[in-house]
C-alpha positions in Angstrom: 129.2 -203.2 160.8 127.2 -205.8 159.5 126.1 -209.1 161.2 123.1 -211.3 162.3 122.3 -213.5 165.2 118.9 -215.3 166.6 118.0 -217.3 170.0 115.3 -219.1 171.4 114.0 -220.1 174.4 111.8 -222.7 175.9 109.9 -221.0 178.9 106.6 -221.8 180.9 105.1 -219.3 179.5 105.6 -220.1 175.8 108.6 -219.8 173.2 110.5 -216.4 173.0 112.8 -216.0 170.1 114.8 -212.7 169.5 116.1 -211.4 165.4 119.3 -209.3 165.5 120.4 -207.6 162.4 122.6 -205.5 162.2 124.3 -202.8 159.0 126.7 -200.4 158.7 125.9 -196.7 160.1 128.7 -194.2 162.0 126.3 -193.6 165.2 123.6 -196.4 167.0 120.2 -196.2 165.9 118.4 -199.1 167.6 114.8 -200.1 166.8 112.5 -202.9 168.0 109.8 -205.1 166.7 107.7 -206.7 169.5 104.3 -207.8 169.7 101.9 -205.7 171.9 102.0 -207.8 175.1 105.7 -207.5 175.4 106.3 -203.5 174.6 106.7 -202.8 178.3 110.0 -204.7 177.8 111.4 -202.5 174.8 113.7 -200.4 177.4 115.1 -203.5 178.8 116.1 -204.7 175.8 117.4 -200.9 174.6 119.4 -200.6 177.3 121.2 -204.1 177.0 121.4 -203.2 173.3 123.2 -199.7 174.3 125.7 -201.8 176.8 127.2 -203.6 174.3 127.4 -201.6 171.2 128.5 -198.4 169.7 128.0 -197.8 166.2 125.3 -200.0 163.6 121.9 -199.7 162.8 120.7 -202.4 164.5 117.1 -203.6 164.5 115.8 -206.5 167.4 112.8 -208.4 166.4 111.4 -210.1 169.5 108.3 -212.7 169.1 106.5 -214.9 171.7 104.7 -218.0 170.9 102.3 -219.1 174.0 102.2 -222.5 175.0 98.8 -224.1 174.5 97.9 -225.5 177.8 94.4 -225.6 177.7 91.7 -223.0 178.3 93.2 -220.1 178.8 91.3 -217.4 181.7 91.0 -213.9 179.5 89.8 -211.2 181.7 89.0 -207.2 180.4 91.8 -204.8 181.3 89.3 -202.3 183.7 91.5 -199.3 183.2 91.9 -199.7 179.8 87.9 -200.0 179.1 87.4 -197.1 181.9 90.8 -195.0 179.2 88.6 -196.4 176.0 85.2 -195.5 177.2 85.7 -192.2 178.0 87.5 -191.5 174.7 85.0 -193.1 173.1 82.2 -190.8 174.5 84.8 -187.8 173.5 84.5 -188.9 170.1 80.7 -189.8 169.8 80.0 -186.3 172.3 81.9 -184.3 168.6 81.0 -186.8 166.2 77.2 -187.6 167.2 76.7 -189.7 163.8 80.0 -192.2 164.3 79.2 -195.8 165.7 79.9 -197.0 169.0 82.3 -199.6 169.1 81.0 -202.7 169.2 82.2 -206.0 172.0 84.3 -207.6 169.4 86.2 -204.3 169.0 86.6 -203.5 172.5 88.3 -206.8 173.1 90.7 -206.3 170.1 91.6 -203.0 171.4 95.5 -203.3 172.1 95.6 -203.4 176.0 91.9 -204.1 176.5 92.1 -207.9 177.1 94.7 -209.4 179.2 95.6 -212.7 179.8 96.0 -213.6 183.6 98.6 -216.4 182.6 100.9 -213.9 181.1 102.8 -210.9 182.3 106.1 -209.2 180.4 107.6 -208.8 183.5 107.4 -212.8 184.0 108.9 -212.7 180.7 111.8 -209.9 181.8 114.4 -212.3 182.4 113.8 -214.7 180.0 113.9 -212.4 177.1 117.2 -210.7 178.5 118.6 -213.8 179.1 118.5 -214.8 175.1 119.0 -211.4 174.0 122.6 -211.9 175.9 123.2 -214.8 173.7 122.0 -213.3 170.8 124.5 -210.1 171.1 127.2 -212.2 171.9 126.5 -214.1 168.3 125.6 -210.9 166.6 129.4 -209.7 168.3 131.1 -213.0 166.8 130.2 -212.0 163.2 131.2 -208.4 163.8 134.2 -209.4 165.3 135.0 -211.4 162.0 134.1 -208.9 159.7 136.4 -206.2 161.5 139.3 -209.4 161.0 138.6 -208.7 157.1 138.3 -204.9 157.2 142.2 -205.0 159.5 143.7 -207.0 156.6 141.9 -204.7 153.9 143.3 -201.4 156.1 146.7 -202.6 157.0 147.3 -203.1 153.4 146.8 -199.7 152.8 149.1 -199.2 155.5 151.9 -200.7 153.9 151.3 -198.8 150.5 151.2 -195.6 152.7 154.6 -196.2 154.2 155.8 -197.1 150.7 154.9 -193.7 149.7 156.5 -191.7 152.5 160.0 -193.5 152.0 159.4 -192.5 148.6 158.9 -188.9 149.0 162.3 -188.2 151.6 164.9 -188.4 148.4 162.5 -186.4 145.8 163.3 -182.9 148.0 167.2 -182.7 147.5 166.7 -184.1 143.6 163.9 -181.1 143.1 166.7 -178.7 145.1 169.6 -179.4 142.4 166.8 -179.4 139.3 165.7 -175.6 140.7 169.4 -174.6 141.2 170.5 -175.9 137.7 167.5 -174.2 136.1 168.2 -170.8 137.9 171.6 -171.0 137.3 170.8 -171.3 133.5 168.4 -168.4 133.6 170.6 -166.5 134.6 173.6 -167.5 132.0 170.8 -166.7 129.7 170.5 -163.2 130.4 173.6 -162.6 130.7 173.9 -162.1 134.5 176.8 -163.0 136.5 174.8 -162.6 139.9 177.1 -164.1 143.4 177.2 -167.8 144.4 176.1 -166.1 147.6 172.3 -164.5 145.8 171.5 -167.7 144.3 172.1 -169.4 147.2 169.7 -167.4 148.9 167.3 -168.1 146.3 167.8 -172.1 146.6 167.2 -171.9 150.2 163.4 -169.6 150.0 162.8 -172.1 147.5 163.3 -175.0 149.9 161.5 -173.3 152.3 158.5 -173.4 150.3 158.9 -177.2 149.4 160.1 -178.8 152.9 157.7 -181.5 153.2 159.9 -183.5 156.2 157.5 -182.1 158.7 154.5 -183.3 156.7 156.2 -186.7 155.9 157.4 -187.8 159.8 153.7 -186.5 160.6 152.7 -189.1 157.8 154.6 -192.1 159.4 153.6 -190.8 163.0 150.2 -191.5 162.4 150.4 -194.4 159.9 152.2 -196.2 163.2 149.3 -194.8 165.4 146.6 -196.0 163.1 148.7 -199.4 162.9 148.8 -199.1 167.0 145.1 -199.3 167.2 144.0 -201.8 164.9 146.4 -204.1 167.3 145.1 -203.0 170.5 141.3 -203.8 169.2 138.2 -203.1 170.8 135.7 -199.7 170.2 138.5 -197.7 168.2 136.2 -196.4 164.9 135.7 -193.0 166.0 139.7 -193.1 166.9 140.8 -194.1 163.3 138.0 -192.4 162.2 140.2 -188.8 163.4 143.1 -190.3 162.1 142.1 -190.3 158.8 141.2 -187.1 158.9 144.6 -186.2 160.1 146.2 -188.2 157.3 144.5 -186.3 154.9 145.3 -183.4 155.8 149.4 -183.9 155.7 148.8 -185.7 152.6 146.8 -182.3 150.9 149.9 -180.4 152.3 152.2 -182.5 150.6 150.1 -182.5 147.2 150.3 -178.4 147.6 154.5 -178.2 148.6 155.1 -180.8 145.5 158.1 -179.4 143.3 158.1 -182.6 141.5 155.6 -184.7 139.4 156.7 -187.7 141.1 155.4 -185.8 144.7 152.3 -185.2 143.5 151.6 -188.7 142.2 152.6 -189.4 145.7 150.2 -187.1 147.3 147.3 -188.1 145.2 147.9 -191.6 145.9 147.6 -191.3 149.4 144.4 -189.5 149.2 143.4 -192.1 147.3 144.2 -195.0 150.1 143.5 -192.9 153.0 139.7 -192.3 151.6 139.9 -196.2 151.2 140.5 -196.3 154.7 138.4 -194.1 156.1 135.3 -195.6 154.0 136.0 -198.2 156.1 136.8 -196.9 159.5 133.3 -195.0 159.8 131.7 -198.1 159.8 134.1 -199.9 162.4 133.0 -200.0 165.7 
């Protein structure tokens, strides 16, 4: 489901501000957009992400903005030069012509210079204290885009119930057409077969076409479908099945029609229950 949601926050430290955007997708892909100094946060903020949500691809962009106090104290990362100087001599000991690195890019080298008035993990619960805020935003707007899509799917509903009720009284009316028809076949040619041999026909034949099975199935899960969207919460991957069973009574009926009327029926339903399912992937 889509949505959006930003906070901010004042800190000590500086201003940290966290972007959440999120679009439709069945599963949970999460990626994040932080600057270098705050990467050792990114499972943090996964994990929170993972807590609260289910389905959406949802992409955090987190950003810090330092005060300016003053001089700040930058000091070299050692184990970071002592990582970069030996790759370095890796490189020049293959490569004898490349150019060693020069001050200015040692410094820029992501890791290499630190600053001694700043640490992520002073930042931890700052950043996962907004990030709270911002999923309960980004939740408000999903919440009232899933109001719309309930509306939009319990509509179909009702047209789906419509249908079924419409379908019981075709079954007896395609009965008498079949028996009338045979009957006249058979004055046709001639034949004076026993009330008790087309009777036996009439009854293979509504054998074949017996849809109440397929139609109670129909309201059984139109009523569970309708059962979920009122008990709320993570129920996509639950209508998500249902549709699937929908579809499947609804391509038994479309095979078992004996009428033209119970096929318009059947394709009809198709017709709202891929509305519906469209939908329902996307729910969480």
């Amino acid at each position: 489901m889509t949505g959006f949601a930003s906070a901010t926050r004042e800190s000590a430290p500086g201003s940290v501000a966290i972007e959440l955007k999120s679009v439709n997708h069945r599963y949970l892909e999460f990626t994040v957009r932080a600057p270098e100094e705050l990467r050792a946060l990114e499972p943090a903020l996964r994990e929170a992400i993972t807590a609260k949500l289910t389905r959406g691809k949802v992409d955090c962009r987190l950003t810090f903005t330092p005060r300016s106090v003053g001089p700040k104290s930058l000091v070299p990362d050692a184990a970071a030069m002592e990582s970069l100087r030996a790759a370095s001599g890796k490189v020049i000991a293959a490569f004898p012509e490349a150019r060693p690195l020069s001050v200015s890019e040692i410094l820029h080298w992501p890791g290499v210079l630190a600053d001694e008035s700043f640490s992520p993990e002073a930042l931890r619960e700052e950043v996962l204290t907004i990030l709270s805020r911002a999923i309960s935003d980004l939740d408000q707007t999903r919440t009232r885009e899933g109001a719309k899509l309930k509306v939009m799917i319990e509509e179909r509903l009702d047209r789906m119930s419509e249908l079924v009720i419409e379908a019981k009284p075709l079954v007896p009316g395609a009965l008498k057409a079949f028996r009338d028809k045979l009957a006249a076949k058979v004055a046709e040619a001639a034949q004076s077969p026993s009330d008790e041999r087309l009777q036996q026909e009439v009854v293979l034949y509504a054998a074949r076409i017996d849809v109440d099975e397929e139609l109670s199935r129909l309201g059984a899960h139109i009523a569970e479908v309708r059962r979920v969207l009122s008990k709320g919460g993570a129920c996509g991957k639950r209508l998500d099945f249902l549709c699937q069973e929908l579809n499947r009574e609804a391509n038994t009926l479309g095979s078992k029609a004996a009428a033209n009327e119970m096929t318009a029926i059947s394709v009809e339903l198709k017709v709202l229950i891929e509305q519906v399912r469209e939908q329902v992937q996307n729910v969480e």
